[in-house]
C-alpha positions in Angstrom: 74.3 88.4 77.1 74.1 92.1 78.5 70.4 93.3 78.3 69.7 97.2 78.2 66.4 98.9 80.0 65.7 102.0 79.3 64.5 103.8 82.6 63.7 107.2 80.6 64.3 110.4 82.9 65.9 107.9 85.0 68.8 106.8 83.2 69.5 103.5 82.0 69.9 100.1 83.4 72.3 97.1 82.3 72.1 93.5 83.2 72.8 90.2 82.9 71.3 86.9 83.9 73.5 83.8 84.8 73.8 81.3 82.4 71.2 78.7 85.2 68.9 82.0 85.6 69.1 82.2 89.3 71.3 85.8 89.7 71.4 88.7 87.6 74.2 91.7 88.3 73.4 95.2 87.2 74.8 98.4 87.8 73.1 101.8 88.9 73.6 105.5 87.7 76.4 105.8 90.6 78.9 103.3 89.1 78.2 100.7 91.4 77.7 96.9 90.4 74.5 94.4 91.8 73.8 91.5 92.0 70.3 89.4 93.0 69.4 86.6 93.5 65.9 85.2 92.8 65.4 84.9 97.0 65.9 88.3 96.9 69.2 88.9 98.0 71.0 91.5 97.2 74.9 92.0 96.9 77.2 94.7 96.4 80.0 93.6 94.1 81.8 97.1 93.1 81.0 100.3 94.5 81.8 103.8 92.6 84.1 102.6 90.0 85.2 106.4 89.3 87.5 105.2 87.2 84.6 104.9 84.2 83.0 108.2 83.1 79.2 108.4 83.5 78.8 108.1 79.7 80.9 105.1 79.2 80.0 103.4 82.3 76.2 103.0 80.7 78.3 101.1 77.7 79.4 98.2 79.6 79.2 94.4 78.7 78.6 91.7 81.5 79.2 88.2 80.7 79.1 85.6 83.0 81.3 82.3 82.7 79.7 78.8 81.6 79.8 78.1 85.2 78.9 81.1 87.1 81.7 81.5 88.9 82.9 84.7 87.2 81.5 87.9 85.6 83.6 89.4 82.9 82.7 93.7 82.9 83.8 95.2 79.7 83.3 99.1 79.5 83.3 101.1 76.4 86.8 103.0 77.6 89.0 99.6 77.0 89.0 98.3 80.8 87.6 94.9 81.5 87.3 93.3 85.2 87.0 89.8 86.5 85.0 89.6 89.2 85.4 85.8 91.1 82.0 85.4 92.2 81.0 83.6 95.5 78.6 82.3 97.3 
């Protein structure tokens, strides 16, 4: 389930726990893709995917698998990755 914060002046924010609540990916207002882990880790997965406008980038979907493993990112322009996810 993607979740949506809304940061105000800031721009918007969209997340999405794992499925056993210890990691949560989110992307920034550059196009780039988190994710955190509840030790405070912090892990680049995608890096200025130009390839999404600003507008529809702020429309995507993340859905992780039932095991974690993967993170399905669905944008609003028809393109959908599948990031393999490890530790």
């Amino acid at each position: 389930m993607t979740y949506y914060q809304d940061l105000g002046e800031e721009g918007d924010l969209r997340f999405a726990w794992s499925n056993d609540g210890t990691r949560v990916v989110f992307n920034d207002r550059w196009n780039n893709l988190w994710l955190m882990g509840l030790d405070g880790t912090v892990r680049q997965l995608a890096a200025d995917l130009s390839c999404v406008d600003y507008d529809s980038f702020y429309d995507m979907r993340l859905f992780w698998s039932p095991d974690n493993s993967r993170l399905l990112v669905l944008s609003a322009g028809n393109r959908a990755w599948v990031l393999f996810l490890t530790e």
